[in-house]
N, C-alpha and C positions, 0 to 999 in steps of 0.2 A: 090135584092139590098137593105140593110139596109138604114135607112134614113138619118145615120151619115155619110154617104160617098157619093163620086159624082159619078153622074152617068154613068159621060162619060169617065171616067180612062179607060184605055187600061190596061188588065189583065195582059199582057205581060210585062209592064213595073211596077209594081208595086213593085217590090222585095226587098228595103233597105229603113230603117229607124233609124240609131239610133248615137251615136255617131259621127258615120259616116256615116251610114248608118243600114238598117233592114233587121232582117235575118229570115227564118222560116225552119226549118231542115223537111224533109218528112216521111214519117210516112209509116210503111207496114202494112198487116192485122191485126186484131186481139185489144182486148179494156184490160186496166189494170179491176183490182178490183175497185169496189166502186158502189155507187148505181145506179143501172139503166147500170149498164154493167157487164160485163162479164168478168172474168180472163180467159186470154188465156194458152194454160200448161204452156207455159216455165214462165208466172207468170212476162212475161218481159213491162217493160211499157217505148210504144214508144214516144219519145218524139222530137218535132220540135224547128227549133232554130228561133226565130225572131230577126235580127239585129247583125251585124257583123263590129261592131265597135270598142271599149276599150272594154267593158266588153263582150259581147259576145264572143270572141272566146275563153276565159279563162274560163265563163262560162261551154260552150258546152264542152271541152276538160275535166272539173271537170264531168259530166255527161256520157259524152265517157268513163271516166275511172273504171266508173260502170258494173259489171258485167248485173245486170238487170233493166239496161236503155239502149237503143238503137236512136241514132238519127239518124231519117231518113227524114228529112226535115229541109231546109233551107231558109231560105225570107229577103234579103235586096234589096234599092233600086238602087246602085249605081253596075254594071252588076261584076266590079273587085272584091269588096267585095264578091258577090253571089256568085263566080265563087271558090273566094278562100275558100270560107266558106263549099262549095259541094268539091272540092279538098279534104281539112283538114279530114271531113270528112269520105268520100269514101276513101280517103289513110289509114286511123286509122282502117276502116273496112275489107280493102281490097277486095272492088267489087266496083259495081255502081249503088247502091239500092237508095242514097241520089238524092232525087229530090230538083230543084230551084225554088220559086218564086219570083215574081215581085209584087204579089199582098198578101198581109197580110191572105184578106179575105178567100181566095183560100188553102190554107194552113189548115185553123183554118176551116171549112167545112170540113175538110178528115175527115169520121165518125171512121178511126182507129191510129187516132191520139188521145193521153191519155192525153198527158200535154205540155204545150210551155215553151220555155225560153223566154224574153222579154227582151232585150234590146237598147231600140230607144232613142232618146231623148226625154227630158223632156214635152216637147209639144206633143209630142204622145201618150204617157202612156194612158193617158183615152180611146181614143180610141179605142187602140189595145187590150187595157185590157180587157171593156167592152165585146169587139166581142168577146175573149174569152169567159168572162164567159157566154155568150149567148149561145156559140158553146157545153158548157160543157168539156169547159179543165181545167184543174190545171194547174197554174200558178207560175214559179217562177219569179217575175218579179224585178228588180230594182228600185234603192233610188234614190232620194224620190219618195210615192209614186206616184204623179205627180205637175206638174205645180204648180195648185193651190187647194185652201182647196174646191173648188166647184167641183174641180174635183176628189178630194181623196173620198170625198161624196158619187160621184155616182161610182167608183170602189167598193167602201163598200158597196155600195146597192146590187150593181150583183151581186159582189163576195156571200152575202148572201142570193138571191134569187135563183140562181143556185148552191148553195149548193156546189161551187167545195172545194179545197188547195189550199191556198195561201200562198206561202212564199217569204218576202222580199229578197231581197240582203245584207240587214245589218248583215253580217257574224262576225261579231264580237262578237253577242251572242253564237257563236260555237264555241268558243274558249277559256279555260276552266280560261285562265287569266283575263278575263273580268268576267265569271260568278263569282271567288274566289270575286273579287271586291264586285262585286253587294251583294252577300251574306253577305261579312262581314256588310254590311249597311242595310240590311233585318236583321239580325240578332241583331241588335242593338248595336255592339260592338263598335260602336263612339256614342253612346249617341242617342240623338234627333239630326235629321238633323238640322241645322240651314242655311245653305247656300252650293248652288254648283256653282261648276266652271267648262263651260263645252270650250275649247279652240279646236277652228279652223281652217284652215289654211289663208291666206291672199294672196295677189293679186292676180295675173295670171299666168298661167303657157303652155306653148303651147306643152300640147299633141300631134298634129298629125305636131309637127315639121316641119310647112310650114310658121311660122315666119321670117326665115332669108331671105328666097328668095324673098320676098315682101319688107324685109327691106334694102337687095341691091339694091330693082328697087328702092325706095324710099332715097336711099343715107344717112341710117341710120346705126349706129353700130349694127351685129348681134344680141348682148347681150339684145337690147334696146325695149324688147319685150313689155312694158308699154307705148312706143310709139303708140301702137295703141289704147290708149283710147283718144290719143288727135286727128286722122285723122278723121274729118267730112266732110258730102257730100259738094261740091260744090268745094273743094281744087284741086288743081293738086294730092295731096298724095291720095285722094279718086278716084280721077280718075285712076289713077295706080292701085289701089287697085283692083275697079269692072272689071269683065273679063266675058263672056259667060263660063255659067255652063259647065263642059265637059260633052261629049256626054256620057260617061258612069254613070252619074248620072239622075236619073229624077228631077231637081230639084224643078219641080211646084206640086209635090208631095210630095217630102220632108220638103218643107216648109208646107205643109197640110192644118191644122186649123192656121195658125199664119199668121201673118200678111205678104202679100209677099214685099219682100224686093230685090235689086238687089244682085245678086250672088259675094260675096265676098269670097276666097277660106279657110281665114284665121277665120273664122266663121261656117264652117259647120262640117265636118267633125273631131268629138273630141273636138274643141273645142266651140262647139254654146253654151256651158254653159257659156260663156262671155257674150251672147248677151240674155236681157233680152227678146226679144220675141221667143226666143226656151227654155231657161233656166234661171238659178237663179243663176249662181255666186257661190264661196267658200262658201256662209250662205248653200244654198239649197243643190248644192254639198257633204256636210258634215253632214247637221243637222240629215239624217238618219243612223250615225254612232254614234258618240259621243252622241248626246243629249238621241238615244234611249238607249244606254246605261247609261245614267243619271235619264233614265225614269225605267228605270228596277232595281237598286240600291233602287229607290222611291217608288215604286211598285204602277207605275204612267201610266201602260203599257193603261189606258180604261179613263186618266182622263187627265190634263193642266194646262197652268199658269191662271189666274184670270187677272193680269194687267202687261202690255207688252209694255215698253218704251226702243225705239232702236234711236242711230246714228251712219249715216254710213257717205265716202266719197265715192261720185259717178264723174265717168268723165260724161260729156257731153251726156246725153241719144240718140245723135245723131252720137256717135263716133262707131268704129267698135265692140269693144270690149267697153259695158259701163256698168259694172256691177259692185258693191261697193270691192275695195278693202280692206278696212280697215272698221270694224264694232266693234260696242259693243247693248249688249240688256239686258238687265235689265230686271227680272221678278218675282212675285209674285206668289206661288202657296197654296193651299191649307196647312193645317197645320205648317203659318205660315213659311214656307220655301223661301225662295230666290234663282232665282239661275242669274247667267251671262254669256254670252252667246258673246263671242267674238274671233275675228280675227283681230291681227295686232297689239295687244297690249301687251306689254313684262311683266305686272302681273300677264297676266292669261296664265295659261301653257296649252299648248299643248297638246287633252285628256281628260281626265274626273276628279273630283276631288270632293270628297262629305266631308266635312266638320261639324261634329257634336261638340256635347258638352263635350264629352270623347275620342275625337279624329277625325282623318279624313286618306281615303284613297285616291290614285289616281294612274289611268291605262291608257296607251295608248298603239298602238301596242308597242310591244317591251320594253314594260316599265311600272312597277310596286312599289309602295313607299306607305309606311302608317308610321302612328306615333307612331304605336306599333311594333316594332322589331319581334314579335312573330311570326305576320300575313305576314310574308313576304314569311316565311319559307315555304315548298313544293306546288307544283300545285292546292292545296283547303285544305279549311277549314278539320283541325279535325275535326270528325262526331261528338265528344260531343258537338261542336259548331252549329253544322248545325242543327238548329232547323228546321228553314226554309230551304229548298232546290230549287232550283231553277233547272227549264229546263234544262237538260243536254242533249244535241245535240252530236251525233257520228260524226259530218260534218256537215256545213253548206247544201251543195249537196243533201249529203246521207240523211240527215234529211228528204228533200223534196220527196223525191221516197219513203221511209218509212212511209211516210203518205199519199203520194196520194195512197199507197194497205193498209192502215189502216182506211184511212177514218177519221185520228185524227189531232186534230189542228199543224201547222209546230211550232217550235220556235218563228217566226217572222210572223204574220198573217196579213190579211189586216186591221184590226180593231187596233193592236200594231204601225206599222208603218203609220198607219193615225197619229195617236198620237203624237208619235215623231217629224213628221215633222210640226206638228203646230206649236208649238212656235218660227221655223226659216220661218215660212208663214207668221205669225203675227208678225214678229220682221220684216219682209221685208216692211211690211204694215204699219208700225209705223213709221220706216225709210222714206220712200215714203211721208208719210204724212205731217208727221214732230210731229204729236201728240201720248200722249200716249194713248193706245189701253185697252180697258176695255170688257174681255172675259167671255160670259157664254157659260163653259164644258158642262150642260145638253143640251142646245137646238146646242150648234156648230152655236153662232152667236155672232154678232159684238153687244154691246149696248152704243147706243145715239151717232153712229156716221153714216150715212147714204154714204158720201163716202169712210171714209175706208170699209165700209160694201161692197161696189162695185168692190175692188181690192182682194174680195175671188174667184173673178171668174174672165173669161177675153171672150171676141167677136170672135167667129170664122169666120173663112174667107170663103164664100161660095164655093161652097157648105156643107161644112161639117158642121158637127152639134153635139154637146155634148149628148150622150146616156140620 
């Protein structure tokens, strides 16, 4: 038993974590390529799914649709998820090769399992990641890379010490409208950067659409789902709120490392990103989509801002949902650049936007504008332009199995997406504080503030313990 976990968990029950819950797909004989193992013939590399929540099953079903990956292993905690998670599965394959766990550990120990998928919630990431790279798996794991910057740390540390693949979920580098962007601002065709705009999205939103049922008990309009950042403990409306966990979830497991809390339904499952002790709210939510794309235009993928002044509006850190809906953060980065970083504000658009001295582009899904008519025209840059080239990914997916049998860096690696996510870690931090934050990139620390210095990391809940 590792040290970061407790030691009295029931194996049996450990199976979901993320979203909603965690998932770990099972694994048959046999090890992909790469050092210290063995390519099997058919060259296929088995891969396990952890967490069977929002992204998980979109995940595994992108990886299913691969000729040489096979998932054969499943791990969430709550037994409905696990159940549908080994269904989906074994129906896609047609047999019933895909085994279930309860337990993370157990899963990430099968020595012919090659790579995991991860997707738990934010408060689990280190953990599950770590045991990973311990176990020597490749990892495709989601945004961001976790919680906090104490813990992106120490996934950067494994991931480097054990030598695996690591590729984030910010799939947006795979996507050839986002690279055409970044290019033309590597390429110099706006000039010298002078300021970006990176827009995110704002308040709340109830993914696992268990808002309404709570707001009939509570004699509220459906619609009125920012109601719940005003219900704190001690109300009749919180008393309605708490219920006994169902039985098909573990929930003193799912809560983990975070602080245990009474079981409210509209908080775990999808969407505990409201609730600052599993997750971070629209900033954290977003910041490993947009901003890493604002980092890669800058070819900022190894470097950050310098000084980081953020304000947010927060409800009541005691209410259900109490995560800042409406944000702006302000930042200074090296070569005099600028950038801002907000949600909820009708100046800064939605996406990405890099602004130079001879012009400026901006991207979001679905949506493409520059200030040269030129650059708009086909899916990338003319090659006389393309000095610089940028990563070109077949798939976000495919990328990742292509390099766990190559043995070569993914598009999005752990040391890229650490990155990205700092400046919405330190914008969160600055927010919190109330002061502005003054960042040194080389050593990855706070300077002359000793409590924000303390909100790069957070207290786990015994027994577990940060790798």
């Amino acid at each position: 038993m590792n040290n970061n976990s407790p030691a009295g968990i029931n194996r049996r029950r450990f199976i979901t974590t993320t979203a909603a819950g965690m998932v770990l797909p099972l694994i048959l004989p046999g090890c992909a390529t790469g050092p210290e193992r063995r390519a099997r013939p058919s060259n296929r590399v088995n891969l396990g799914a952890i967490g069977w929540g929002m992204q998980g099953p979109s995940n595994t079903r992108s990886f299913m649709a691969l000729d040489d990956c096979q998932v054969v292993a499943a791990c969430d905690l709550d037994k409905d998820n696990l159940a549908a998670a080994v269904n989906t599965i074994n129906d896609h394959y047609q047999n019933k090769d895909c085994k279930g766990y309860h337990d993370y550990r157990e899963l990430l120990a099968r020595p012919d399992i090659d790579a995991v998928m991860i997707a738990v919630p934010d408060h689990w990431h280190e953990l599950v990641a770590t045991e990973a790279a311990r176990n020597k798996k490749d990892v495709y794991g989601e945004k961001p890379l976790a919680k906090t910057i104490a813990e992106q740390q120490s996934i950067v540390r494994a991931v480097e010490k054990n030598n695996i693949i690591w590729q984030t979920g910010s799939w947006q580098r795979s996507q050839a409208v986002f690279r055409k962007a970044a290019e033309i601002v590597r390429n110099g065709l706006i000039g010298k950067v002078t300021h970006v705009e990176v827009g995110l999205p704002a308040g709340h939103y109830d993914f696992a659409e268990t808002v309404p049922e709570l707001l009939a008990r509570l004699n509220q309009p459906a619609g009125n789902t920012e109601f719940l950042t005003t219900v704190l403990p001690g109300s009749p409306d919180w008393d309605l709120a708490v219920t006994p966990p169902p039985a098909e979830l573990d929930y003193e497991t799912w809560i983990g490392p975070s602080t245990m809390e009474p079981y409210i339904k509209q908080r775990v499952h999808k969407d505990w990103r409201w609730n600052y002790n599993t997750g971070g709210g629209q900033l954290m939510d977003w910041i490993g989509h947009h901003c890493d794309i604002a980092h890669w235009g800058l070819g900022f993928d190894n470097s950050g801002p310098l000084e980081i002044e953020g304000h947010g509006e927060f409800p009541d850190p005691r209410a259900i949902w109490n995560t800042s809906g409406k944000y702006r953060i302000e930042l200074k980065y090296p070569q005099d650049i600028t950038m801002t970083i907000a949600g909820g504000y009708n100046d800064i658009r939605g996406g990405c936007k890099w602004i130079g001295t001879e012009g400026w582009v901006w991207v979001d899904r679905g949506g493409f504008d520059a200030s040269n008519p030129e650059w708009k025209k086909g899916k990338s840059l003319p090659e006389e332009l393309r000095k610089v080239k940028l990563y070109e990914s077949p798939g976000h997916w495919r990328n990742f199995i292509d390099c766990v049998k190559s043995r070569q860096p993914t598009i999005t690696p752990a040391q890229t997406a650490h990155h990205s996510a700092i400046p919405g870690h330190l914008g969160l931090i600055s927010m919190l504080t109330g002061r502005k934050i003054t960042w040194d990139n080389a050593t990855e620390t706070i300077i002359g503030d000793p409590e924000a210095s303390k909100l790069m990391t957070r207290a786990y809940r015994a027994p577990w313990k940060m790798s």
